[in-house]
Backbone as XML, in Angstrom:
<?xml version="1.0"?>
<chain id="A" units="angstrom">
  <residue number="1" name="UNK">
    <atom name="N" x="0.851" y="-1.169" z="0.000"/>
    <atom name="CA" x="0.000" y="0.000" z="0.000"/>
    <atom name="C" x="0.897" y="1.233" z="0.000"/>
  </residue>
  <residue number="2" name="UNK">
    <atom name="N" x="0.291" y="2.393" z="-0.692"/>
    <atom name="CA" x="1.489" y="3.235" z="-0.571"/>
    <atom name="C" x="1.318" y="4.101" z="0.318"/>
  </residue>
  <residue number="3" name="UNK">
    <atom name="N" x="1.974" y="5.557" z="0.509"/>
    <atom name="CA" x="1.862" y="6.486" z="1.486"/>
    <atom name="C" x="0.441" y="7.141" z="1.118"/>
  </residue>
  <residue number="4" name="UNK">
    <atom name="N" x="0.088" y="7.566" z="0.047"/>
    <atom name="CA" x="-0.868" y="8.399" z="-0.242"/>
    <atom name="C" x="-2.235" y="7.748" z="0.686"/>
  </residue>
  <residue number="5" name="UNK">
    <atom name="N" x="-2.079" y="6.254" z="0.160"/>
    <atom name="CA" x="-3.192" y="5.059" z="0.579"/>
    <atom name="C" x="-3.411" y="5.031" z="1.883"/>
  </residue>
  <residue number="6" name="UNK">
    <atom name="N" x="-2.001" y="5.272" z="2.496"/>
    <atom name="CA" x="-2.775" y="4.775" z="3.725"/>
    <atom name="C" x="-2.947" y="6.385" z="4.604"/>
  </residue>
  <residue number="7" name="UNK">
    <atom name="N" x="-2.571" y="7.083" z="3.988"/>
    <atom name="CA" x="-2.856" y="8.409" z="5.277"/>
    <atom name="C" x="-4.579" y="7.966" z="4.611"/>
  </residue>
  <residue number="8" name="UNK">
    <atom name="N" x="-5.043" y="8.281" z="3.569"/>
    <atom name="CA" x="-6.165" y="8.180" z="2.893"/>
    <atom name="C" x="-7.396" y="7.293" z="4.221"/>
  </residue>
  <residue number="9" name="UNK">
    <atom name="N" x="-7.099" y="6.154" z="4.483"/>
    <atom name="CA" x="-7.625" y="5.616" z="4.979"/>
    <atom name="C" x="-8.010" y="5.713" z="6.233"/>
  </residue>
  <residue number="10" name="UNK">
    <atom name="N" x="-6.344" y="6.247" z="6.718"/>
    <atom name="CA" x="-6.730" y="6.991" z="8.142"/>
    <atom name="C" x="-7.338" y="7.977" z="7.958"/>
  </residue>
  <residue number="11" name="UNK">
    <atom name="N" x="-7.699" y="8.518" z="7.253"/>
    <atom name="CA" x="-8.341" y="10.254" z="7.548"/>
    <atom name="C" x="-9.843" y="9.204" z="7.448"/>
  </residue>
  <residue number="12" name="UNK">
    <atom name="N" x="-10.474" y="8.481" z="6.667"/>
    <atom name="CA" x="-11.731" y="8.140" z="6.466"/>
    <atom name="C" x="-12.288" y="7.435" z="7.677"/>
  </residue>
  <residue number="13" name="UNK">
    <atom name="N" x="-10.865" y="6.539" z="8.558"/>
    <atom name="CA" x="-11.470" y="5.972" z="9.424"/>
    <atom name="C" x="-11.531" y="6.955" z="10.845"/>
  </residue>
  <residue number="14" name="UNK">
    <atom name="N" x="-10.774" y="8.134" z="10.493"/>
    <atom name="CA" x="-11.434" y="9.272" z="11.653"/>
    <atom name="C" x="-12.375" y="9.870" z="10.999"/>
  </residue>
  <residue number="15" name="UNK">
    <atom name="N" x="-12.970" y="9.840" z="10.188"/>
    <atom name="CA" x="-14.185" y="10.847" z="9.997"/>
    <atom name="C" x="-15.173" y="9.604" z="10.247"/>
  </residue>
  <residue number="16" name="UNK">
    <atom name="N" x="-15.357" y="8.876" z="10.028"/>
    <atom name="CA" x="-16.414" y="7.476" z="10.339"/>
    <atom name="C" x="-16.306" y="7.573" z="11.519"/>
  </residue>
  <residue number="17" name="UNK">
    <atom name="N" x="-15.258" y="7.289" z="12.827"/>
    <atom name="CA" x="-15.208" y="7.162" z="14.192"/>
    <atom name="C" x="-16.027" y="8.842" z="14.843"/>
  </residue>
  <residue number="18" name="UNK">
    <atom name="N" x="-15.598" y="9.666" z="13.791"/>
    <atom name="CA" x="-15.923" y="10.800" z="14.336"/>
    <atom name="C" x="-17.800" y="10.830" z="14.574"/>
  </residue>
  <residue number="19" name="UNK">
    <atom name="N" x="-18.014" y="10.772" z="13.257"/>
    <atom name="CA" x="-19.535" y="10.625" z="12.553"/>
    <atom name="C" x="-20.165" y="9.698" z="13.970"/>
  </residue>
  <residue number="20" name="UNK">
    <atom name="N" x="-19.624" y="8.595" z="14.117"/>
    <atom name="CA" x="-19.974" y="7.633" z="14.883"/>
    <atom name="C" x="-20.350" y="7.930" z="16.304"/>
  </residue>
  <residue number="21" name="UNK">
    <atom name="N" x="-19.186" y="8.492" z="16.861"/>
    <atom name="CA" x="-18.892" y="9.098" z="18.144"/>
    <atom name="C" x="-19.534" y="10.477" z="18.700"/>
  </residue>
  <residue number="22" name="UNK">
    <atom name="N" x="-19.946" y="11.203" z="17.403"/>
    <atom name="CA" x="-20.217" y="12.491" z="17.938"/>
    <atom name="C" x="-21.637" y="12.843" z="18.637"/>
  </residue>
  <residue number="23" name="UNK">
    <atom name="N" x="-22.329" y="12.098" z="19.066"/>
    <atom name="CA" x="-23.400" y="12.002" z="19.831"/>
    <atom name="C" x="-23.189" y="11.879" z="21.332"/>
  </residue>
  <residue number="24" name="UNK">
    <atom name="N" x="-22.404" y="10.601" z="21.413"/>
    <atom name="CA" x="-21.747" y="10.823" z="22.357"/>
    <atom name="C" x="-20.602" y="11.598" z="23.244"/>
  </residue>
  <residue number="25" name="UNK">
    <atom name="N" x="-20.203" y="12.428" z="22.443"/>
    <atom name="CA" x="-19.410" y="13.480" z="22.652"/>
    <atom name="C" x="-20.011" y="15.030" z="23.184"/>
  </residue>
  <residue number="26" name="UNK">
    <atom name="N" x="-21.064" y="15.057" z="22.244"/>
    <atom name="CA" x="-21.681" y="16.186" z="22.258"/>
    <atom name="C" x="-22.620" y="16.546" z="23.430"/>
  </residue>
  <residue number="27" name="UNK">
    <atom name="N" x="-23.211" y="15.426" z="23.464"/>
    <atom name="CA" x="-24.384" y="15.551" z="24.750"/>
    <atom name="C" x="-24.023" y="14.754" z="25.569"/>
  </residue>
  <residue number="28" name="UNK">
    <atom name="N" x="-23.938" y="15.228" z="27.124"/>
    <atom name="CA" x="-23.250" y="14.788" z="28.070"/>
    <atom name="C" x="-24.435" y="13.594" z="28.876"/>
  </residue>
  <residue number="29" name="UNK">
    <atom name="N" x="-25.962" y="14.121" z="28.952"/>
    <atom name="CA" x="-26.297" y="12.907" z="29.586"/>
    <atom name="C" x="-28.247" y="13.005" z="28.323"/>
  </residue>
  <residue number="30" name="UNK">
    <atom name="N" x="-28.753" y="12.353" z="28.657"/>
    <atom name="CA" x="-29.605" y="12.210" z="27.550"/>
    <atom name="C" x="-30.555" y="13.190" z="27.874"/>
  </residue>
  <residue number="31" name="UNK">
    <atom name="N" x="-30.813" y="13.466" z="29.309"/>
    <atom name="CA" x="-32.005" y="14.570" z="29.913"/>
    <atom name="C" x="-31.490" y="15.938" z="29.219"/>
  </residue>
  <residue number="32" name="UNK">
    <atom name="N" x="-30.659" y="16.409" z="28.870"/>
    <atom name="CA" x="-30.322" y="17.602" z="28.523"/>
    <atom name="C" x="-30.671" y="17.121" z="27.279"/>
  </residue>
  <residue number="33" name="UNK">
    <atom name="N" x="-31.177" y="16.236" z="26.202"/>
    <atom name="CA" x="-31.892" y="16.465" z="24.760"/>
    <atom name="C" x="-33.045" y="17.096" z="24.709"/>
  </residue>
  <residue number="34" name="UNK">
    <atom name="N" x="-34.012" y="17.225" z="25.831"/>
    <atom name="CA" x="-35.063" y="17.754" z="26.180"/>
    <atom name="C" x="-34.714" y="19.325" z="26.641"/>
  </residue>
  <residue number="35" name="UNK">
    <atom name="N" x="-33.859" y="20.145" z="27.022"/>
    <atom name="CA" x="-33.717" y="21.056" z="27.692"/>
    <atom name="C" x="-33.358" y="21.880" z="26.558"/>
  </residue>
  <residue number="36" name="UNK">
    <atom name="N" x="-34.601" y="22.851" z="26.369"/>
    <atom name="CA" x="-34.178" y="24.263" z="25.975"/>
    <atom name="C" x="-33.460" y="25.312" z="26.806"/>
  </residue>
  <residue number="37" name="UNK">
    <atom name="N" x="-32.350" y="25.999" z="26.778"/>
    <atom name="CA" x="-31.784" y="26.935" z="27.795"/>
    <atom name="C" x="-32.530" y="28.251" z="27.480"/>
  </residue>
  <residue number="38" name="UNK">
    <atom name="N" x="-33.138" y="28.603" z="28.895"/>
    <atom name="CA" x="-33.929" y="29.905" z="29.046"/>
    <atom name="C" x="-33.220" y="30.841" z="29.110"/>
  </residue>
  <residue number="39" name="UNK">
    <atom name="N" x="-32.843" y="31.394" z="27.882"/>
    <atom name="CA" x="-31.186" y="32.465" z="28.257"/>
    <atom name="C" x="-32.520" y="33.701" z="28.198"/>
  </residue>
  <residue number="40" name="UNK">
    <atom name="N" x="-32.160" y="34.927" z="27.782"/>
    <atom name="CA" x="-32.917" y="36.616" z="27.941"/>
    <atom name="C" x="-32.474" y="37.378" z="26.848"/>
  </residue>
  <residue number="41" name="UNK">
    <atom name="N" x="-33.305" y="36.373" z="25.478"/>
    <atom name="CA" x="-32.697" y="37.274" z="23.879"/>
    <atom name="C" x="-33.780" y="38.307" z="23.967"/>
  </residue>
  <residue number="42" name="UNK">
    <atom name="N" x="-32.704" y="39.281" z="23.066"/>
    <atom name="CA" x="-33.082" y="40.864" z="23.512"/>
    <atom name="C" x="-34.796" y="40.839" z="22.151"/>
  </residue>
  <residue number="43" name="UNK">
    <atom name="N" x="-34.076" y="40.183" z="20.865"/>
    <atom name="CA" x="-34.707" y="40.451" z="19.477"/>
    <atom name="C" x="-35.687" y="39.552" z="19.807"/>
  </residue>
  <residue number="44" name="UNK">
    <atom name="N" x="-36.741" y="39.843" z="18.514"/>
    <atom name="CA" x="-38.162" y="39.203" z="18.720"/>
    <atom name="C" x="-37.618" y="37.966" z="17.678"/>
  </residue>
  <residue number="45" name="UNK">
    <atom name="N" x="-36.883" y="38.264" z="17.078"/>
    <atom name="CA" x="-36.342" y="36.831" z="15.850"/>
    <atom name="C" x="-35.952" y="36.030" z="16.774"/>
  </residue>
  <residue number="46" name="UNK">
    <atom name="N" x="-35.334" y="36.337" z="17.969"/>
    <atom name="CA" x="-34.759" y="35.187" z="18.731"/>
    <atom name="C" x="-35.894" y="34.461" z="19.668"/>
  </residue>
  <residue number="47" name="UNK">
    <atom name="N" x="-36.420" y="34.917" z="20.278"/>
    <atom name="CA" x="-37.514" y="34.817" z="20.620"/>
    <atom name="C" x="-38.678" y="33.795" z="19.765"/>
  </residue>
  <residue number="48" name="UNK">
    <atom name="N" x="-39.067" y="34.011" z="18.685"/>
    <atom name="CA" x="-39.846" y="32.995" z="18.174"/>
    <atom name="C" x="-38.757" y="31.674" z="17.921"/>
  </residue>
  <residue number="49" name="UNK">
    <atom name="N" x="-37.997" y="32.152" z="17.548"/>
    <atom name="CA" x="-36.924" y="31.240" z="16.844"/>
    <atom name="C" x="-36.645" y="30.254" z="18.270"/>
  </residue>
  <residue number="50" name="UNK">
    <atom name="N" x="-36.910" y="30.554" z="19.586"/>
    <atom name="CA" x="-36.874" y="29.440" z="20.949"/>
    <atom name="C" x="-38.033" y="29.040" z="21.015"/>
  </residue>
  <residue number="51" name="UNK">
    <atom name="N" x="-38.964" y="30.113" z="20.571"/>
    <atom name="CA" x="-40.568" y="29.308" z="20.407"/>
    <atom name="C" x="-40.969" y="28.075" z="19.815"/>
  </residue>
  <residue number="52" name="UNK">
    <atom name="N" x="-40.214" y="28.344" z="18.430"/>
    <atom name="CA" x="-40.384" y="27.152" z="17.449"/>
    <atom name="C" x="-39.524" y="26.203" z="17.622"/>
  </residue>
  <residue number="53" name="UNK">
    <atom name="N" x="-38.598" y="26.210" z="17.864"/>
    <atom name="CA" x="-37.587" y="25.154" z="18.774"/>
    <atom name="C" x="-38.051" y="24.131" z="20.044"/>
  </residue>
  <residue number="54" name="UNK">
    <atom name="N" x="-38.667" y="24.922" z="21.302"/>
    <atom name="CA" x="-40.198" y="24.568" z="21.746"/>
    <atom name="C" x="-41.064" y="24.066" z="21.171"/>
  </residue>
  <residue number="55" name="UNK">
    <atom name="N" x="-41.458" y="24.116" z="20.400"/>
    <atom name="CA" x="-43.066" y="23.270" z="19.688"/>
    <atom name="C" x="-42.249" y="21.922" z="19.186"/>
  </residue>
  <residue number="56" name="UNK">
    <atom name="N" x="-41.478" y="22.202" z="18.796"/>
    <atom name="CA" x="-40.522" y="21.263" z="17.803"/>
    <atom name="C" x="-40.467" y="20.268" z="19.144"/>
  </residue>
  <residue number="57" name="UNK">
    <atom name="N" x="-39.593" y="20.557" z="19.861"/>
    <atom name="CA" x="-39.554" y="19.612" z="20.841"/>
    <atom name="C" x="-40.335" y="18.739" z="21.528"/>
  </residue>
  <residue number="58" name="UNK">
    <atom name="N" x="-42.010" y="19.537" z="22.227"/>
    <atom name="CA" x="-42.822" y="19.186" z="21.896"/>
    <atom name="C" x="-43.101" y="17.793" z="21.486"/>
  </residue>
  <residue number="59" name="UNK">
    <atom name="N" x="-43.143" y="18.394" z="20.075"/>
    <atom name="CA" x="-43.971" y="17.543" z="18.855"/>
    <atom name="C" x="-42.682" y="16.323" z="18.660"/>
  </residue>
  <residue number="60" name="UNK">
    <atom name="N" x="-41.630" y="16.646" z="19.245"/>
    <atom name="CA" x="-41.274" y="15.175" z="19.091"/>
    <atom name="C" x="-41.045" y="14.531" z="20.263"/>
  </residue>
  <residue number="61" name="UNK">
    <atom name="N" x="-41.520" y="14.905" z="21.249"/>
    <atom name="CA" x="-41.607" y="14.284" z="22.956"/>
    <atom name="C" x="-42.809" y="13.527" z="22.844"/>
  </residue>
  <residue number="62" name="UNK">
    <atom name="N" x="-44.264" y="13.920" z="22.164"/>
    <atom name="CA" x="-45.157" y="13.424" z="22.074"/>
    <atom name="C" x="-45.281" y="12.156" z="20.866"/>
  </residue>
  <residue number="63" name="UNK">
    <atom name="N" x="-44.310" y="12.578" z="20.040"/>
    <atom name="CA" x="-44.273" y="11.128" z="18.826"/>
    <atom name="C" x="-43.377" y="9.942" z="19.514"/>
  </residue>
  <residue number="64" name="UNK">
    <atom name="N" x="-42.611" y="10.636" z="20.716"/>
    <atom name="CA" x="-41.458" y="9.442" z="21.571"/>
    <atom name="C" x="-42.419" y="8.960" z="22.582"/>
  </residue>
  <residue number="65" name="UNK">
    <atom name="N" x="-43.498" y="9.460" z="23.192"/>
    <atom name="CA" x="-44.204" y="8.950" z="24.094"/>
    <atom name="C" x="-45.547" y="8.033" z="23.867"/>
  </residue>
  <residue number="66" name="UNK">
    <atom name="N" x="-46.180" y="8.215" z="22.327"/>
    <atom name="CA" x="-46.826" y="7.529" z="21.917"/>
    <atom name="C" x="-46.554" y="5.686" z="21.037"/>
  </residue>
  <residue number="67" name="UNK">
    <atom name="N" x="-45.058" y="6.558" z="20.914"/>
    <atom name="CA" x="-44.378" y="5.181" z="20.157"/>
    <atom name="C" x="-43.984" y="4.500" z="21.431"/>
  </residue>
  <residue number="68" name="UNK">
    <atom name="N" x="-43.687" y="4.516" z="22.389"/>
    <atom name="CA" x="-43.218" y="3.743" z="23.306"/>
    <atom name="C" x="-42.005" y="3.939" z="24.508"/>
  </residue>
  <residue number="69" name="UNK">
    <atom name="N" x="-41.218" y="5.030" z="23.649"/>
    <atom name="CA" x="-39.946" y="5.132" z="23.973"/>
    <atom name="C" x="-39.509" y="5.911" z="25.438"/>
  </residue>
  <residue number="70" name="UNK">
    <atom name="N" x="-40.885" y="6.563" z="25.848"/>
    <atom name="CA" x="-40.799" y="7.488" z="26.897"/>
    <atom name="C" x="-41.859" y="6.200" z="28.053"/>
  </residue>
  <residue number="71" name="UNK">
    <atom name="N" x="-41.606" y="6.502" z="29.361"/>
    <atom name="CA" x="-42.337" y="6.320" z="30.370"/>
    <atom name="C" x="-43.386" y="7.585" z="30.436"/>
  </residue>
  <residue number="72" name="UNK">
    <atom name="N" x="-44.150" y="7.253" z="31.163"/>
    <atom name="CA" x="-45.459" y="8.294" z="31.443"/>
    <atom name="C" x="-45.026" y="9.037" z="32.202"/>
  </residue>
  <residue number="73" name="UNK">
    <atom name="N" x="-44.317" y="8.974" z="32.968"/>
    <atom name="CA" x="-43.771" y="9.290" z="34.434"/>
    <atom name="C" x="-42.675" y="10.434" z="33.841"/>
  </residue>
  <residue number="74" name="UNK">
    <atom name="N" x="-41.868" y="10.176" z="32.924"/>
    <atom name="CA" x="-40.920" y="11.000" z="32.527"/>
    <atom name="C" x="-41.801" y="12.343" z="31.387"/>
  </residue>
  <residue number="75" name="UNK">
    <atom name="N" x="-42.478" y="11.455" z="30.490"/>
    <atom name="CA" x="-43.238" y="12.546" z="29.824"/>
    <atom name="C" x="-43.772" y="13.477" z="29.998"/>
  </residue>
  <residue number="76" name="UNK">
    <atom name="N" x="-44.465" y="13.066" z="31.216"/>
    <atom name="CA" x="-45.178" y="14.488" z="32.054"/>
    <atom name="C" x="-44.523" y="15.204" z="32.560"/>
  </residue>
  <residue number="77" name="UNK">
    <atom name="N" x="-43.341" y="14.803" z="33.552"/>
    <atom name="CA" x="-42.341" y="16.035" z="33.889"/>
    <atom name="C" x="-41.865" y="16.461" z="32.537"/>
  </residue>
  <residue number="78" name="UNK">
    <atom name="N" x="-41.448" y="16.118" z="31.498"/>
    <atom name="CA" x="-40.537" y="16.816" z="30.672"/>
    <atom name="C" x="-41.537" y="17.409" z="29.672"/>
  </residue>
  <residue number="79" name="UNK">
    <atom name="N" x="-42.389" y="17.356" z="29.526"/>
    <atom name="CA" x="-44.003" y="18.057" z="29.072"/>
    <atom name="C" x="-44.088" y="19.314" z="30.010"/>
  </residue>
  <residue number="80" name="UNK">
    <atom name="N" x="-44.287" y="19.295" z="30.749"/>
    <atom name="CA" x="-44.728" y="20.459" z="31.841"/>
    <atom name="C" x="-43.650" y="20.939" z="32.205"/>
  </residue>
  <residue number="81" name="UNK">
    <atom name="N" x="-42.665" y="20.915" z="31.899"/>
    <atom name="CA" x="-41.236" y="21.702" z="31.854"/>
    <atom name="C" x="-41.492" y="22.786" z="30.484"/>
  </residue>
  <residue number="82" name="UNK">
    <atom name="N" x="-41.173" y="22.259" z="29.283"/>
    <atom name="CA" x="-41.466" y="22.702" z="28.375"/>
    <atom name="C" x="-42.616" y="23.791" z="28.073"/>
  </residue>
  <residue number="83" name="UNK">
    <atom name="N" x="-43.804" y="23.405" z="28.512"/>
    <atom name="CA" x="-44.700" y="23.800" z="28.728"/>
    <atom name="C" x="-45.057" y="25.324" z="29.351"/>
  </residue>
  <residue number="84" name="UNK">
    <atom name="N" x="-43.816" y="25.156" z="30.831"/>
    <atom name="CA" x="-43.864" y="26.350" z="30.977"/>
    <atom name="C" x="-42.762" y="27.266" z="30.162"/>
  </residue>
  <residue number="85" name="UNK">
    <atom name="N" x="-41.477" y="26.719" z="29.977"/>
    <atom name="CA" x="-40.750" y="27.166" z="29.279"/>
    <atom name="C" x="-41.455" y="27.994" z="27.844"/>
  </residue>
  <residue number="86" name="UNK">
    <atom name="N" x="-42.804" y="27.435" z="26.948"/>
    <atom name="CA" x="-42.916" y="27.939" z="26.471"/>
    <atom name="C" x="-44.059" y="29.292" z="26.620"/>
  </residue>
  <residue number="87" name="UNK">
    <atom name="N" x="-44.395" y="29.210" z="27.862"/>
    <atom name="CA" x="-45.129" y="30.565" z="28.243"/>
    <atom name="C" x="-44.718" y="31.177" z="28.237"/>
  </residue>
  <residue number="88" name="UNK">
    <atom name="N" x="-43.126" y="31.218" z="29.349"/>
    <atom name="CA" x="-42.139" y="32.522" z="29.393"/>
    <atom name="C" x="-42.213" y="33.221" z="28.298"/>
  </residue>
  <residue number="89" name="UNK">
    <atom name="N" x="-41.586" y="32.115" z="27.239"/>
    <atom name="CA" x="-41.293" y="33.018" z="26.293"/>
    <atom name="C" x="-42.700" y="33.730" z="25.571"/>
  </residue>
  <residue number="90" name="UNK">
    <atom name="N" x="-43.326" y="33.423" z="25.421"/>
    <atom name="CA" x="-44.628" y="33.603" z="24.952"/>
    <atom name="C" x="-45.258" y="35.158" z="25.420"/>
  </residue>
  <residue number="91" name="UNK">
    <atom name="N" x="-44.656" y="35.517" z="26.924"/>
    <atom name="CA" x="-44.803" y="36.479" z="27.783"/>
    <atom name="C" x="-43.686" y="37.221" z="27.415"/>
  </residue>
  <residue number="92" name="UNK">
    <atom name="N" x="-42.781" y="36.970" z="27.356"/>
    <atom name="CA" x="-41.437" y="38.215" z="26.751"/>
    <atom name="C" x="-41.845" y="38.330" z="25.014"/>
  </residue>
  <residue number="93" name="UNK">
    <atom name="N" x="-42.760" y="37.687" z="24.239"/>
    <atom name="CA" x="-42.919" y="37.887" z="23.097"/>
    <atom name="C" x="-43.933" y="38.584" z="22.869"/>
  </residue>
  <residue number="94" name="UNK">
    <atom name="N" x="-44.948" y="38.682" z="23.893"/>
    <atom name="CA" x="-45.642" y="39.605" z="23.790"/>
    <atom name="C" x="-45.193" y="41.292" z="24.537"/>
  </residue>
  <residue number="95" name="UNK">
    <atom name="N" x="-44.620" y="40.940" z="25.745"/>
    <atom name="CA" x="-44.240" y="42.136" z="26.076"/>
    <atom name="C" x="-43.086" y="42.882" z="25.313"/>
  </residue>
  <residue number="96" name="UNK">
    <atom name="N" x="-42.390" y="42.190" z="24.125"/>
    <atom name="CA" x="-41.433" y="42.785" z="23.981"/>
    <atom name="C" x="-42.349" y="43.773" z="22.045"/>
  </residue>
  <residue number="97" name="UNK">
    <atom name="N" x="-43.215" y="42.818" z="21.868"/>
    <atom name="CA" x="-44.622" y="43.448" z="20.476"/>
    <atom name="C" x="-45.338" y="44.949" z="21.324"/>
  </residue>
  <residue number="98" name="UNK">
    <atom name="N" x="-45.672" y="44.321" z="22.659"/>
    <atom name="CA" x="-46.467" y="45.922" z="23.027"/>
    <atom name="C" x="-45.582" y="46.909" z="23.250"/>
  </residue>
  <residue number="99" name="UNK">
    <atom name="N" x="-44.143" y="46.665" z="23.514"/>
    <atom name="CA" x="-42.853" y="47.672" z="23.369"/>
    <atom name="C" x="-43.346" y="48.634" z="22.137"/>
  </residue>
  <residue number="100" name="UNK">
    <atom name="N" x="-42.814" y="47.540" z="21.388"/>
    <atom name="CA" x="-42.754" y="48.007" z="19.801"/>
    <atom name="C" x="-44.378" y="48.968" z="19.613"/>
  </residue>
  <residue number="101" name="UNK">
    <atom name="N" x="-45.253" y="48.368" z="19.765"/>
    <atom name="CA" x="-46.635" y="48.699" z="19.738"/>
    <atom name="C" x="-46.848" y="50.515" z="19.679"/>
  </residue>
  <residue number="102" name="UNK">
    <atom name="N" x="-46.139" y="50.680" z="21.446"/>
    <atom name="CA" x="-45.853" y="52.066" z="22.109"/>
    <atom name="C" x="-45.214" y="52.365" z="21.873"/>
  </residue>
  <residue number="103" name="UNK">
    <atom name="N" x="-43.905" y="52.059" z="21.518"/>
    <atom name="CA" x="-42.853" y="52.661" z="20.448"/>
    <atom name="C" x="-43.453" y="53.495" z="19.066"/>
  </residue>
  <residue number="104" name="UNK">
    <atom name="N" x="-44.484" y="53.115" z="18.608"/>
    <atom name="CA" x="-44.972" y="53.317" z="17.573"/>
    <atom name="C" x="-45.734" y="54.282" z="17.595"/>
  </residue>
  <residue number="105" name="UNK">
    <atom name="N" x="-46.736" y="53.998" z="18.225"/>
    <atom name="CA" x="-47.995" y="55.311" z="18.624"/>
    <atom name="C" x="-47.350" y="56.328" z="18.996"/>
  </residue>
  <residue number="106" name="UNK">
    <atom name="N" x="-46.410" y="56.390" z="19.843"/>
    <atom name="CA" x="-45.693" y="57.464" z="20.451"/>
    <atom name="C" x="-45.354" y="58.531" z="19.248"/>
  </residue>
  <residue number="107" name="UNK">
    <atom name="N" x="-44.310" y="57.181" z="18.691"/>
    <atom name="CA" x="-43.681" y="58.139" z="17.542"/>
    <atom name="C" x="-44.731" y="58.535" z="16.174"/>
  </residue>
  <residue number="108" name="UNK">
    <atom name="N" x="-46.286" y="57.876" z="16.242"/>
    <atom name="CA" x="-46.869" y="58.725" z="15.252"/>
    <atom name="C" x="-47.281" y="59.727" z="15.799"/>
  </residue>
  <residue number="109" name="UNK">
    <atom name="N" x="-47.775" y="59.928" z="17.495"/>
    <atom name="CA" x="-48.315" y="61.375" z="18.025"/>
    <atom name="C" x="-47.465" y="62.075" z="18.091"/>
  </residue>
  <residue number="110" name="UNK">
    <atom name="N" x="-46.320" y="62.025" z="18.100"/>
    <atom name="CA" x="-45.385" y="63.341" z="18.240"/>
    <atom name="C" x="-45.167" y="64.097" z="16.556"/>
  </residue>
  <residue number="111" name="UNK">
    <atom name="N" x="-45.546" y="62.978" z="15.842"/>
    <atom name="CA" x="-45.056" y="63.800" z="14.144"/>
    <atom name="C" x="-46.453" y="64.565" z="13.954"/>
  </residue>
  <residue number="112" name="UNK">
    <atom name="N" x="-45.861" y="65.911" z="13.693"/>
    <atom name="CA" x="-47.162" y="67.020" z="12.817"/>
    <atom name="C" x="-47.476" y="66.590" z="12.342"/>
  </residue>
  <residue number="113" name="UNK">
    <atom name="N" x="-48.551" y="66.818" z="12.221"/>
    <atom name="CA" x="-49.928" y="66.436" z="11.284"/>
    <atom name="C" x="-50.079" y="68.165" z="10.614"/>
  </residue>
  <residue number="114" name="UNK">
    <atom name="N" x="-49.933" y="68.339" z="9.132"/>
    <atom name="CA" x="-49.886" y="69.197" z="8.259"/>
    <atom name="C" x="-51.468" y="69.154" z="7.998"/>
  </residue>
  <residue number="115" name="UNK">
    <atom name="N" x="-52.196" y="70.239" z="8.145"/>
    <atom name="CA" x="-53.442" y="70.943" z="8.569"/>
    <atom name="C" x="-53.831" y="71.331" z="6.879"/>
  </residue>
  <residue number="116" name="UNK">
    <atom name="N" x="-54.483" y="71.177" z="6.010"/>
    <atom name="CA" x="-54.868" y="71.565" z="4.971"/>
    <atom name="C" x="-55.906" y="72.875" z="5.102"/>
  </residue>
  <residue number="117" name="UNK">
    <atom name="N" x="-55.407" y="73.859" z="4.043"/>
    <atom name="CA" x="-56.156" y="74.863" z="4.368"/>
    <atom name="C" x="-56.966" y="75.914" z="3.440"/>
  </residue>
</chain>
């Protein structure tokens, strides 16, 4: 085999080990696959964008609990986690729209209104 061949092979059999491994690398215990982090994004893009991340999760906690894969016992705590997790945000997504809302009105009552005459 020559030189080219075999670095070749080693690089493929670390990207396969990698591919393989990186689940386990990445996520430290399986309860944190369920955990959205409640960080304090300022933008409303970020904000839906944890919303829909939320539903998402959700919707696949409920396809893992109907197929089998979840206990009842675990579903419901990690349901009603979520659950509230997605109110919070739901509550900073609205309070951060009626910002904007009053931001708005404000700035149309302060602009003249040009009087036709």
């Amino acid at each position: 085999m020559s030189t080219a061949g075999l670095f070749l092979l080693i690089a493929v059999a670390v990207g396969v080990a990698t591919f393989i491994l990186w689940p386990l690398i990445s996520t430290p215990n399986n309860s944190a696959k369920n955990q959205i982090p409640l960080s304090a994004p300022s933008s409303l893009a970020a904000l839906q964008a944890d919303r829909a991340a939320i539903l998402t999760t959700l919707r696949d906690l409920d396809f893992d609990f109907e197929t089998g894969k979840l206990i009842e016992e675990d579903y419901h705590r990690q349901r009603e986690q979520l659950l509230m997790r997605g109110a919070e945000i739901l509550r900073r997504i609205d309070a951060l729209e009626a910002d904007e809302i009053e931001t708005a009105v404000a700035a149309k009552r302060r602009k003249p209104t040009i009087k036709p005459q």
